[in-house]
N, C-alpha and C positions, 0 to 999 in steps of 0.2 A: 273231735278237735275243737275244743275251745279259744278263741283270741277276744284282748277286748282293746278297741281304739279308743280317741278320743276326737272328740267333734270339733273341730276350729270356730271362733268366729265366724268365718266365712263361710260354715255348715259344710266345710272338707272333710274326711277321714285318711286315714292310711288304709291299705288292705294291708295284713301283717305277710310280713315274708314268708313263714312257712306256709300258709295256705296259698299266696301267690305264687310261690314255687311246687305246693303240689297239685295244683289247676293250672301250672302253666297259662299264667295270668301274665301278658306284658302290655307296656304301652300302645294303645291303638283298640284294644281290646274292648267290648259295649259288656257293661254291667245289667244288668234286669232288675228292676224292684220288684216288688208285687207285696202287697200290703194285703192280709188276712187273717179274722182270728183274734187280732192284737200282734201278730207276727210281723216281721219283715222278713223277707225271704230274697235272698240275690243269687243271683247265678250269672256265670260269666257265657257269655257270646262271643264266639272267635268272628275277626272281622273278614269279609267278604274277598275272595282271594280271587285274581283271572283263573287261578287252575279251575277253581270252584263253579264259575262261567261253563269255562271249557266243557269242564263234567255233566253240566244239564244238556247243554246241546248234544252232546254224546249221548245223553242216556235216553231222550227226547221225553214223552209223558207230559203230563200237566205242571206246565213253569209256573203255573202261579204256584201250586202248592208245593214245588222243588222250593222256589225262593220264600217261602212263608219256615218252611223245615229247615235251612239255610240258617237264617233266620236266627231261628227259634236256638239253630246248634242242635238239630236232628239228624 
């Protein structure tokens, strides 16, 4: 899938709706850059939820790397 935006003044874009709605992409949500190659590469980040909490204590393991995968949207 290809989409193209355009850059604002103020260096904003739009993310186009059908890829926002096939990544279940909504407000509140962290974008990733990563800059390689000559590439930009984004990926979206779901934002940090109490269940999400809940589930590390529950699963107990090493929190640091629960919340780095968390995170990351692993």
């Amino acid at each position: 899938m290809v989409s193209e935006t355009k850059i604002s003044s103020g260096y904003s874009t739009v993310i186009p709706a059908d890829i926002r709605k096939s990544l279940g992409i909504n407000p509140g949500d962290i974008l990733e850059w990563t800059l390689g190659n000559h590439e930009i590469k984004v990926k979206p980040r779901k934002k940090v939820e109490f269940k999400d909490i809940v589930g590390l204590i529950e699963e107990g393991g090493d929190a640091l790397s629960a919340k780095k995968n968390i995170q990351r949207g692993v």
